[in-house]
BAKOLKE-397334 format. One record per residue (C-alpha): residue in one letter; residue number from 1; x, y, z. Coordinates in steps of 0.2 Angstrom, whole numbers, plus 5000, padded with zeros to 4 digits. Layout:
// BAKOLKE-397334
@aa A, i NUM, u X, v Y, w Z
...
// end
This chain:
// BAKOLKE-397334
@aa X, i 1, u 5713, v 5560, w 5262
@aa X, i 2, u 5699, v 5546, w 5267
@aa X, i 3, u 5683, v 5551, w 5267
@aa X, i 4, u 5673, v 5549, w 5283
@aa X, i 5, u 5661, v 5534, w 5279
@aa X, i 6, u 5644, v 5536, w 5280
@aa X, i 7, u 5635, v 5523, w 5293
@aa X, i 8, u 5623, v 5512, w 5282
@aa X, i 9, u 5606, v 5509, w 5289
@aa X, i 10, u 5600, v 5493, w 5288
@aa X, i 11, u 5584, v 5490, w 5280
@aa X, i 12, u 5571, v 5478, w 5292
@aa X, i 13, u 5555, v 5470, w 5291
@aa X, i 14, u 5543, v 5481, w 5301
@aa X, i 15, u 5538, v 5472, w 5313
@aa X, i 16, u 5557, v 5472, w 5316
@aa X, i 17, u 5556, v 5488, w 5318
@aa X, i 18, u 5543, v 5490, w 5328
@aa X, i 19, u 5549, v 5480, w 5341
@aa X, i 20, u 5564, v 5490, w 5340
@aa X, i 21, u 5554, v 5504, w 5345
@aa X, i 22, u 5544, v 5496, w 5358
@aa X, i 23, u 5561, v 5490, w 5365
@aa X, i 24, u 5565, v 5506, w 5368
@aa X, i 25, u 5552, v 5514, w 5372
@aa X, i 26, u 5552, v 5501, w 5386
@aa X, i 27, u 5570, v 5504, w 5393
@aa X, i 28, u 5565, v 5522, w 5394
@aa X, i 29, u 5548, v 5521, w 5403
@aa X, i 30, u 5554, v 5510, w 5413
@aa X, i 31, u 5567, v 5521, w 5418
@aa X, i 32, u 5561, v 5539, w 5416
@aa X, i 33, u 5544, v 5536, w 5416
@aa X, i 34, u 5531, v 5541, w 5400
@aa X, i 35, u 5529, v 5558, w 5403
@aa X, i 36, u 5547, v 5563, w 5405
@aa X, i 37, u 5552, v 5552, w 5390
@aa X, i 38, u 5554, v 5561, w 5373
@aa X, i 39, u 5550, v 5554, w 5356
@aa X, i 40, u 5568, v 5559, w 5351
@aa X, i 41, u 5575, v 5550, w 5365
@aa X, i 42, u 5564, v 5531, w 5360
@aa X, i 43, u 5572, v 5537, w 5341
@aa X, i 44, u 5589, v 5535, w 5346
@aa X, i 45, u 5590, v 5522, w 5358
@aa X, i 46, u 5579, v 5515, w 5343
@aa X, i 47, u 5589, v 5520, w 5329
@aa X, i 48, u 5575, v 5526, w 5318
@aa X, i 49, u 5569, v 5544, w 5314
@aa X, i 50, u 5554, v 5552, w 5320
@aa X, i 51, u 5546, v 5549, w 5305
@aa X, i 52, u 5548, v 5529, w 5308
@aa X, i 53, u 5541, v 5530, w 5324
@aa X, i 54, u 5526, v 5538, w 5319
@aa X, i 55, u 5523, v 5525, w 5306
@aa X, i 56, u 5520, v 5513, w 5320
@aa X, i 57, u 5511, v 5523, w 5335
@aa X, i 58, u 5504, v 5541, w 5335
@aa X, i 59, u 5509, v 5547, w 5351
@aa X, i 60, u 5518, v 5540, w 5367
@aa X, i 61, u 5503, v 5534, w 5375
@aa X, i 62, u 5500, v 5522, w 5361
@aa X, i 63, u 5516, v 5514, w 5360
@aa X, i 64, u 5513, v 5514, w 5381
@aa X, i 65, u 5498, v 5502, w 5377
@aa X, i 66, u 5507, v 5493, w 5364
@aa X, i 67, u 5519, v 5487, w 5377
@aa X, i 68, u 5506, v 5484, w 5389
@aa X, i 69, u 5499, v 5472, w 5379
@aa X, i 70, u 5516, v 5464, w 5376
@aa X, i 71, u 5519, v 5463, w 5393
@aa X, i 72, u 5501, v 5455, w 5397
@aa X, i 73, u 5505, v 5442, w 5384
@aa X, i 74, u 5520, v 5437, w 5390
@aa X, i 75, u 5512, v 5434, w 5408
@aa X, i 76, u 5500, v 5422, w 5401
@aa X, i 77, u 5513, v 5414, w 5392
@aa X, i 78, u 5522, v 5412, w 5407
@aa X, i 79, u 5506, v 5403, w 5414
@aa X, i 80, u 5501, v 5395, w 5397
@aa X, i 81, u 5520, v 5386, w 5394
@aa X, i 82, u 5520, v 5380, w 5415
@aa X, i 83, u 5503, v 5373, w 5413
@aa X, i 84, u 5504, v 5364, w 5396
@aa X, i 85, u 5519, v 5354, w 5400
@aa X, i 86, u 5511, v 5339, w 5404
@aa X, i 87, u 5529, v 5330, w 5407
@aa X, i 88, u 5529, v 5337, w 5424
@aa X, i 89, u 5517, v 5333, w 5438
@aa X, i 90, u 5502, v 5342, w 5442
@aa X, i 91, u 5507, v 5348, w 5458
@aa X, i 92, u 5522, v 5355, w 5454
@aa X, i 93, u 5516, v 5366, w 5438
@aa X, i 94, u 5502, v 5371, w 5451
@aa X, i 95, u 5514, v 5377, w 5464
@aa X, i 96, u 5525, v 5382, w 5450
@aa X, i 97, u 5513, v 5394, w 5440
@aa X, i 98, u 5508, v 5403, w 5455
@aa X, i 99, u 5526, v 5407, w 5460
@aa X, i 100, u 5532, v 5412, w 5443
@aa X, i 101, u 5518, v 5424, w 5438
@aa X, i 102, u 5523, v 5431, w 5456
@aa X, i 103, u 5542, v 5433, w 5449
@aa X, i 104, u 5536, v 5436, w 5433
@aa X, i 105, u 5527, v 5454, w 5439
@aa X, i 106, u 5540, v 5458, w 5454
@aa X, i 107, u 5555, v 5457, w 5441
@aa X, i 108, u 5547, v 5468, w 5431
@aa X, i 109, u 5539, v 5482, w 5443
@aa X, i 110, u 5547, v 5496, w 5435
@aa X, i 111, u 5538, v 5493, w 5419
@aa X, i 112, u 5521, v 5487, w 5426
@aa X, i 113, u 5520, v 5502, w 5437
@aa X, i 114, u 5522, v 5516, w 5423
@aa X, i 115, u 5512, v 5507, w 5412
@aa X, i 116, u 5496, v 5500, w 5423
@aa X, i 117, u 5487, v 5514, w 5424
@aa X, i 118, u 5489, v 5520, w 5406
@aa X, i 119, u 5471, v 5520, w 5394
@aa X, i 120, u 5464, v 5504, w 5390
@aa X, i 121, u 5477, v 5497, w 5403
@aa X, i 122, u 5465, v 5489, w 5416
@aa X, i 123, u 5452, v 5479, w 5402
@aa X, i 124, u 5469, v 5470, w 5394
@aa X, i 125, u 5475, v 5466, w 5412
@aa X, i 126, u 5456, v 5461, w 5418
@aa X, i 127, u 5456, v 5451, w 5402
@aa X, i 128, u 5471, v 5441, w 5404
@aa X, i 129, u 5469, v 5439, w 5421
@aa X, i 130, u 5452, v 5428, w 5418
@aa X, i 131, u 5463, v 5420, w 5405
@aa X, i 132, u 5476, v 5415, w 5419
@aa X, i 133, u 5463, v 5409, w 5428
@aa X, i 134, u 5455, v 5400, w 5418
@aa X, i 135, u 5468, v 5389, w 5413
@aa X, i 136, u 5474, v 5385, w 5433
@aa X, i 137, u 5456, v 5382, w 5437
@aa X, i 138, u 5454, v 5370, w 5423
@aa X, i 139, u 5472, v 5361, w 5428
@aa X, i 140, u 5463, v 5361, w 5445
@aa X, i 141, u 5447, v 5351, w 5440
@aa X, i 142, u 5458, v 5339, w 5430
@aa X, i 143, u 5468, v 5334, w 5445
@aa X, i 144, u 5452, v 5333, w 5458
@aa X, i 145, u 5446, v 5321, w 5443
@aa X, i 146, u 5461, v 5312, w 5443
@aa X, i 147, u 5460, v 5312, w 5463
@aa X, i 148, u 5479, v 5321, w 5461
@aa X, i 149, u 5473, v 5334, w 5471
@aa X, i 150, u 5459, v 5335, w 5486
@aa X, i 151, u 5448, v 5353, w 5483
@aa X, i 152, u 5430, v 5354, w 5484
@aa X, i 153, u 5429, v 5371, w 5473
@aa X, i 154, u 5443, v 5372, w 5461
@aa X, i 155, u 5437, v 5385, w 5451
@aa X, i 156, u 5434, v 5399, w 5467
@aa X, i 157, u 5452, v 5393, w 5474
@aa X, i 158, u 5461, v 5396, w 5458
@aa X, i 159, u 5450, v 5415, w 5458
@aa X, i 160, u 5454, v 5417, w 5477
@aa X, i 161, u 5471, v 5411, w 5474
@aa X, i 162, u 5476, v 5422, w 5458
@aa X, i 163, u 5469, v 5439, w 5465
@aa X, i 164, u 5474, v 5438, w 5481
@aa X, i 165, u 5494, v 5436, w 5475
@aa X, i 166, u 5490, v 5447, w 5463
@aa X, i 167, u 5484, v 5460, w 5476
@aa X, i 168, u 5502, v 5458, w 5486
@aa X, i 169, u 5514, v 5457, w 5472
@aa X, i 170, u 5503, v 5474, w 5467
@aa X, i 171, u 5506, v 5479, w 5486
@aa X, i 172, u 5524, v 5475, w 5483
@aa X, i 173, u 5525, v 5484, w 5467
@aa X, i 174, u 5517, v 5502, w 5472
@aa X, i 175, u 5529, v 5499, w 5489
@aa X, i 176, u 5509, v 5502, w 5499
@aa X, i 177, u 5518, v 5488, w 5510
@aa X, i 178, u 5534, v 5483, w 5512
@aa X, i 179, u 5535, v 5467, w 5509
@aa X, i 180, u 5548, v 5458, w 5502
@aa X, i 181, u 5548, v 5450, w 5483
@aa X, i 182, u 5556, v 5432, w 5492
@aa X, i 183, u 5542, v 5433, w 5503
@aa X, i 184, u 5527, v 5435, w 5491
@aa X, i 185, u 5533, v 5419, w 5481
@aa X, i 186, u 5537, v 5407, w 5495
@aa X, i 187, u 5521, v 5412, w 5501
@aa X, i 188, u 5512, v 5410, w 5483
@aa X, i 189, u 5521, v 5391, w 5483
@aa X, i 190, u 5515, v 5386, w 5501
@aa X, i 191, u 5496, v 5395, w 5500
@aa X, i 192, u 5495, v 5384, w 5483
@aa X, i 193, u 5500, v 5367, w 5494
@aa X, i 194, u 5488, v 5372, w 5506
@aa X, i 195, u 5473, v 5376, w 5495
@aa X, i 196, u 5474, v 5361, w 5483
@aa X, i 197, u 5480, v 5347, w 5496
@aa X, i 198, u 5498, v 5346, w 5488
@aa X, i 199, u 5511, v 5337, w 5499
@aa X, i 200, u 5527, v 5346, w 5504
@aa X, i 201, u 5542, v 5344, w 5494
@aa X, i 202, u 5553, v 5333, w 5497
@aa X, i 203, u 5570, v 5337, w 5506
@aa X, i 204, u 5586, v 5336, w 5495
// end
């Protein structure tokens, strides 16, 4: 008679596993929210014991602002990689930035809505937000310098412009209005021309 093999676990670098965790823990929060979401149930989907996961966060809460984190990274990245490729034009990584973050948060509103108003939460967001401006506002000075673009106070635009999509694709989010995802970015793209001078893009 065979006997039943034992699954192996697979040894992994630990900050493998921690973004195993975090993985998990995401797919649940998202779904179930934090409060409804058990240790056990991250451990599984996880494939780690308990103990493992209290190597890496102390309660669920932390691993909630671990991900938060993440997530904030990865939305300046999206404005840090459309910005610095200098191959495309100006106005096009300008129009661009502004629609992308837009998608970027829509396409993820289940996660950013369990996890926005965790501890903590709000000074990573106000931080990364100043870093997201900072960068379209300098990209904005360049091109008045450059005379690529016509705009008498870059640096308040790219403020005025960056809070105030921020505000709708939040008003989106929380479902306060009902507006729809298409709408906000189409509407991110042609404030963006409007504000900076862009032309229009060309027809096909």
């Amino acid at each position: 008679m065979a006997t039943p093999t034992r699954r192996k676990r697979v040894a992994k670098p630990p900050e493998e596993r921690r973004r195993d965790i975090m993985d998990a823990a995401e797919a649940l929060f998202a779904r179930k929210g934090i409060a409804d979401t058990k240790i056990e149930e991250i451990t599984a989907l996880a494939e780690v014991s308990k103990g493992t996961f209290y190597l890496y966060f102390k309660t669920k809460d932390e691993a909630a602002a671990a991900l938060w984190e993440r997530y904030m990274d990865n939305f300046a990245g999206v404005g840090e990689e459309i910005l610095g490729d200098t191959g495309v034009p100006l106005d096009a990584r300008l129009v661009n930035v502004l629609e992308s973050l837009c998608r970027f948060a829509l396409d993820h509103a289940d996660l950013h809505r369990v996890l926005y108003d965790g501890a903590g939460a709000q000074e990573v967001h106000a931080a990364t937000n100043e870093r997201l401006i900072g960068m379209i506002a300098a990209s904005a000075r360049g091109g008045v310098e450059s005379g690529e673009i016509a705009c008498k106070r870059p640096d308040m635009m790219a403020r005025a412009l960056f809070h105030g999509f921020c505000g709708a694709v939040t008003d989106a989010i929380t479902g306060f209005a009902s507006i729809s995802n298409d709408e906000v970015i189409i509407a991110a793209g042609e404030m963006t021309r409007a504000v900076f001078g862009l032309p229009e893009p060309s027809s096909p």
